[in-house]
Each structure stands twice: as C-alpha cells, then as structure tokens.
DRENVEX-447361 format. One line per field, with one value per residue (C-alpha): residue number from 1; residue in one letter; z, x, y. Coordinates in steps of 0.05 Angstrom, whole numbers. Example, Ala and Ser with C-alpha at 12.3 -4.5 7.8 and 13.67 -1.06 7.14 Angstrom:
BEGIN
num = (1 2)
residu = (A S)
Z = (156 143)
X = (246 273)
Y = (-90 -21)
! end
This chain:
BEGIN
num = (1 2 3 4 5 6 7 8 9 10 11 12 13 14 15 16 17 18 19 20 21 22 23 24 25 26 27 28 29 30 31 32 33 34 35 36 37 38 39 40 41 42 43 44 45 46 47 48 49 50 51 52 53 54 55 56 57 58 59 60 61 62 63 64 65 66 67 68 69 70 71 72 73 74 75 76 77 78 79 80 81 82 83 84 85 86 87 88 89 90 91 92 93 94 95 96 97 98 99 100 101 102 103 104 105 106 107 108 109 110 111 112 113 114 115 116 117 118 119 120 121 122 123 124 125 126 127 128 129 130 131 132 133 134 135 136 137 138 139 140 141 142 143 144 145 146 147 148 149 150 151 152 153 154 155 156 157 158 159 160 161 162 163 164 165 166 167 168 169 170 171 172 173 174 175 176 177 178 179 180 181 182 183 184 185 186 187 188 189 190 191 192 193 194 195 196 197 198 199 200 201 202 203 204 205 206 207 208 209 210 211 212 213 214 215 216 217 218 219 220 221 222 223 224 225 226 227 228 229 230 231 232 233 234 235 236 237 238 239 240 241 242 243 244 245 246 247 248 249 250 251 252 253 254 255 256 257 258 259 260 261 262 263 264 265 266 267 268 269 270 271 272 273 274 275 276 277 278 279 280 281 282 283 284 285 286 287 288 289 290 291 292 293)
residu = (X X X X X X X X X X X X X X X X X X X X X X X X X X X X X X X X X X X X X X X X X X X X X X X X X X X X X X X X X X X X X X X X X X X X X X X X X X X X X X X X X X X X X X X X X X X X X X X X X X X X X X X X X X X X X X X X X X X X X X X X X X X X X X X X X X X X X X X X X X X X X X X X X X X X X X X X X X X X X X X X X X X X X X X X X X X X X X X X X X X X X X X X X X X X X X X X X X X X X X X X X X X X X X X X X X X X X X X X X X X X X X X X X X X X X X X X X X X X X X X X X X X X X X X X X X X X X X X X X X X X X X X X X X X X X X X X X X X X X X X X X X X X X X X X X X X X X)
Z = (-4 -58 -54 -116 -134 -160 -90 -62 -114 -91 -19 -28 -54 -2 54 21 62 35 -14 50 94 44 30 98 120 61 87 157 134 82 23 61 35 85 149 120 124 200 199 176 213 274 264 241 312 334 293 314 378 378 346 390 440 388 384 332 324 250 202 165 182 135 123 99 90 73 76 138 170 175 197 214 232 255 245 268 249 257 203 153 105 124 113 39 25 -23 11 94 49 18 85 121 67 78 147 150 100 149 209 168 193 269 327 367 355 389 339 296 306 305 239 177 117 72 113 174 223 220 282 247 187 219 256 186 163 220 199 115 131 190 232 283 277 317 300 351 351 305 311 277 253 231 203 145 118 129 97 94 87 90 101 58 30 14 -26 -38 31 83 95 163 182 174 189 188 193 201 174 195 127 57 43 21 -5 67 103 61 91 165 154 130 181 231 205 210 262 318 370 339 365 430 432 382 433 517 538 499 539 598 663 681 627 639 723 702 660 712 765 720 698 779 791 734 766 828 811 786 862 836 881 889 854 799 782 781 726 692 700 674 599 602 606 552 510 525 514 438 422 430 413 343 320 362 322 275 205 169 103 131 196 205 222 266 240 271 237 176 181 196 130 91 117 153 223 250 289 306 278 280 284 276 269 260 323 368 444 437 465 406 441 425 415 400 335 373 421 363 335 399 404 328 351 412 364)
X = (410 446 513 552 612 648 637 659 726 747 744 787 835 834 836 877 806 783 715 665 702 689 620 603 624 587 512 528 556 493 547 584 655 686 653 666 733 725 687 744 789 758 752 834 854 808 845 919 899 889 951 999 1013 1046 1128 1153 1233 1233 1232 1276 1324 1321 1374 1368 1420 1408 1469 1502 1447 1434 1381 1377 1293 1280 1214 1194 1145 1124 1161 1214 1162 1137 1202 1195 1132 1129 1075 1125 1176 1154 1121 1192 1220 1173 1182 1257 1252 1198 1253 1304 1256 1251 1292 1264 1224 1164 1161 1178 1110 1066 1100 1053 1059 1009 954 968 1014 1071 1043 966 1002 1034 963 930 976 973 904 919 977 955 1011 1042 1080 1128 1177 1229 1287 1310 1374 1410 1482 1514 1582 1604 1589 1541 1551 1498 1518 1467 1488 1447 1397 1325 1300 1346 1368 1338 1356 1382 1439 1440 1503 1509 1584 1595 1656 1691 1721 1695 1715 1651 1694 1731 1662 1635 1691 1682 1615 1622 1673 1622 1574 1620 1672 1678 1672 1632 1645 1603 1625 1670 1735 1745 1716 1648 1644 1606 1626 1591 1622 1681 1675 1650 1693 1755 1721 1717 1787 1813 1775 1810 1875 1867 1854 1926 1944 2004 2012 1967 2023 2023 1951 1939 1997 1961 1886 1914 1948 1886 1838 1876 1872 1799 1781 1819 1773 1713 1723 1712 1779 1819 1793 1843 1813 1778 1821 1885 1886 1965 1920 1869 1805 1832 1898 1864 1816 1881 1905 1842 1839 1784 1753 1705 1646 1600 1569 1510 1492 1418 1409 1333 1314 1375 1358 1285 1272 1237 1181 1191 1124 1123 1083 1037 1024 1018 957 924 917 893 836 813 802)
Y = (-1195 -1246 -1243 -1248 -1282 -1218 -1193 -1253 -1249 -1187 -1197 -1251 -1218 -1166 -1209 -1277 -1313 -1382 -1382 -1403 -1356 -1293 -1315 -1318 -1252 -1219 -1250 -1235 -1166 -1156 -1146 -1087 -1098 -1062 -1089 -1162 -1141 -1128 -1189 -1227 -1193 -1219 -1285 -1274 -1250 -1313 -1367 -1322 -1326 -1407 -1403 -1363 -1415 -1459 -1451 -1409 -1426 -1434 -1370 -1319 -1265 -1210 -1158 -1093 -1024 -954 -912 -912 -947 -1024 -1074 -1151 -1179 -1240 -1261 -1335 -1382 -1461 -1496 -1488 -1500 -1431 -1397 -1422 -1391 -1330 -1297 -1297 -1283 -1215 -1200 -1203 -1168 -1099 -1116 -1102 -1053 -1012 -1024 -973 -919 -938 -951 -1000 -1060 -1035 -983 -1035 -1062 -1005 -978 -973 -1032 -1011 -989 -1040 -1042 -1093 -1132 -1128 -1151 -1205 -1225 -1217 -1273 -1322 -1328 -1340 -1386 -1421 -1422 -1377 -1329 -1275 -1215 -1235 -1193 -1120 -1101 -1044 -1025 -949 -928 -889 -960 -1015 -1091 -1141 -1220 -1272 -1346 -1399 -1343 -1369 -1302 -1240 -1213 -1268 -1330 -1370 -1329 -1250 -1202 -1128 -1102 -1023 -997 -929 -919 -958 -1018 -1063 -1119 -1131 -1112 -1169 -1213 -1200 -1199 -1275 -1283 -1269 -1311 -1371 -1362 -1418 -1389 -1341 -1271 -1254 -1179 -1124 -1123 -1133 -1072 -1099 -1164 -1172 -1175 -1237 -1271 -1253 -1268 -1337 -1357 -1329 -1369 -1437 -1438 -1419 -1485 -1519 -1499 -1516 -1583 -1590 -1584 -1519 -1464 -1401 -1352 -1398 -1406 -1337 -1327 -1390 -1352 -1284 -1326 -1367 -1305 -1275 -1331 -1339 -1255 -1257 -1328 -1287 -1226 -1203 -1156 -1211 -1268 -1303 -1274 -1333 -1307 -1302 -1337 -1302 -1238 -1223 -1191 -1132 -1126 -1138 -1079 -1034 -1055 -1061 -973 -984 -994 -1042 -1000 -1051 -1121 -1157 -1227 -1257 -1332 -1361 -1394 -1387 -1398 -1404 -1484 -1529 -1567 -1640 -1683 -1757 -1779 -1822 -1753 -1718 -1761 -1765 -1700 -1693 -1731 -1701 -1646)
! end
C-alpha cells in the first residue's frame, strides 16, 4: 500500500525516529501504526544494545522532594554534550519525579512514565540520541523536612552535584546550608556521625596511622595515645555534624543545627560519574576504529 507522509509525520513524532527509519517501518508494517511502533522499537533495543558497551560517566543528577520525603537519580550518559540536551534533560526530570513513589531502584525501573517503563524509556532514548545511557544510582532522604541543593545546575533541579538534607525540625534556610556544605566540604562527609562509619574504614585507617607511628621509632604506650588523638581527629574530618560548618567554621555543623532548632536525620550526596573508570582512547585509536566500521 502507499504510504503517506502524514502517516509517516505522526510516527515520527511518536517514536522521535529519523524520516527513512519511519518510512521503512510503515512498508514493512503495511501502514499499521502501531506495529511500526514495535517495528521501531526493535530495531531501538538493536541500536541500545550496540550501544551498551560504551562507558557512560557523564550525565545529570536530578533532585526531587515531596514532603518529608526526598530523592537524588543519577542517570549517566556518553558525553556532557548529552547532559545539555533538552530532550535527557526532561527525561531525568520524570525520572526522579517517578522515584518519589518507589523505594528501590529496581522499582525505579519498572515504574510507569507515560505508558513505558523508566528503563523502556531510557532504551527508547538510546536509540533517538545515539548514545548510551544508564540510571546508576536512587537514593532517598525523610525527616519532618527534606532540602534539595544542586551544585552548578544545568535545568531546574539537576545538574553535577545533587544533595538531599533531612531535618528533624524546619529550618529550610540552614537545611539549604548543610546541604551546600555537603556539597562542598573537603573532606566531604563519608557518613552522618561515628556510629555511621564503617568499620573497615575505620580499621584501615587505625592500622595506617599505627604504621605511621611506628616509624617514629616512640614507644608502644605512646603510639597508642598518639592513634587514639589521631583517630579522633580523623572520625570529626569525616563525619558530617563534626565537620567545621562551611559558614562559621568556629562551629561544627552539628552545633550549628542545635542552634538553628533543628536536627540533622540523614544526607545525601550524588555526584555524576563518581567511581565509574573513564576509558581513555587515543585520537589516532579512535579513527582507526571509525574506519573498520
């Protein structure tokens, strides 16, 4: 049958497919609209597919509160490039917006975004953009109050860097400080307070600065009153309410919650690409491998 180019219009703008793509699918579909949208679909997942072996450490994190409850997504793909794009953009947008109504990331995936799930969605838009992408990490924050911060936004609510602070109490004008606090702090924060961090960390880093101090050649009863300041030291460095406060360094973040009339349940900290390894390609690898095709 001839295939018109209304038909062709509109299931382009279903599917965001090129003009031969679209046209293809509706001869080898006979016209049917909705199988040409299977069609396409599967030649998507094929292209994905191809794709999903490529590193994705590039991206947005994208915050999002409802009442007492707060999320952080990280959702990676190729190239910054990507992460300017309108079309990732509103996708990681509805993304963290659908993780308010989960609890995990694996529901994350299989939760509805208009008609699709989020990982179909995701799939849907390897294919359009060309690149690959992942949803990474979800993590979630709940208090009496929830503040979002994001570091060097790109759109409203994403960007780079995303914090979530809870509160016991309200107090979104010191929430918004920690939460920047958190988002800057070096160290940054690796737990709340001491009974948050983990043992290993806490045995290595014992066990590196005993080595230290037996290397100044002073006696056993005096390293282990050097270990026990140096621990202490080291536990209030990364620990969040033991941090000197980035607005008044004279108090710790702590302190400053006590007199702010709140108290600090919980934090979050996403950052775009943190510990995934970048593969690293020479140019002249690069365009050799362009032209093996």
């Amino acid at each position: 049958m001839a295939i018109t180019a209304a038909q062709v219009k509109e299931l382009r703008e279903m599917t965001g497919a090129g003009m031969m793509d679209a046209k293809k699918a509706l001869v080898e579909t006979d016209g049917d609209i909705e199988a040409a949208v299977d069609w396409l679909r599967t030649k998507g997942l094929a292209k994905a597919a191809k794709k999903s072996g490529r590193t994705a450490a590039e991206g947005l994190v994208a915050v999002a509160v409802e009442g007492g409850k707060g999320v952080a997504v990280e959702v990676n793909s190729e190239t910054d490039f990507v992460g300017k794009n309108a079309e990732f953009q509103t996708m990681v947008k509805d993304i963290a917006g659908a993780a308010l109504n989960v609890s995990d990331i694996e529901a994350l995936k299989a939760a509805d975004l208009g008609g699709k799930t989020v990982e179909e969605t995701i799939t849907n838009k390897i294919a359009t953009i060309g690149e690959n992408m992942t949803l990474r990490r979800m993590e979630t924050a709940e208090g009496d109050q929830v503040v979002s911060y994001v570091h060097n936004a790109a759109a409203d609510g994403m960007g780079k860097i995303g914090v979530l602070v809870a509160l016991k109490g309200d107090n979104e004008a010191f929430g918004k400080q920690v939460a920047m606090h958190v988002a800057a702090a070096d160290p940054r924060p690796q737990a709340l307070n001491e009974s948050e961090v983990d043992a290993e960390v806490i045995e290595k880093e014992r066990q590196i600065q005993i080595e230290i101090a037996r290397e100044s050649g002073k006696p056993e009863q005096v390293i282990e009153k050097m270990i026990e300041g140096r621990m202490k030291k080291f536990l209030s460095e990364i620990t969040l309410v033991n941090q000197a406060f980035v607005v008044n360094p004279d108090l710790t973040v702590g302190a400053a919650a006590k007199e702010a009339g709140v108290e600090i349940l919980g934090y979050v900290r996403l950052e775009v690409g943190e510990g995934i390894e970048k593969e690293e390609e020479d140019f002249a690898a690069e365009v050799a491998k362009a032209a093996q095709g």
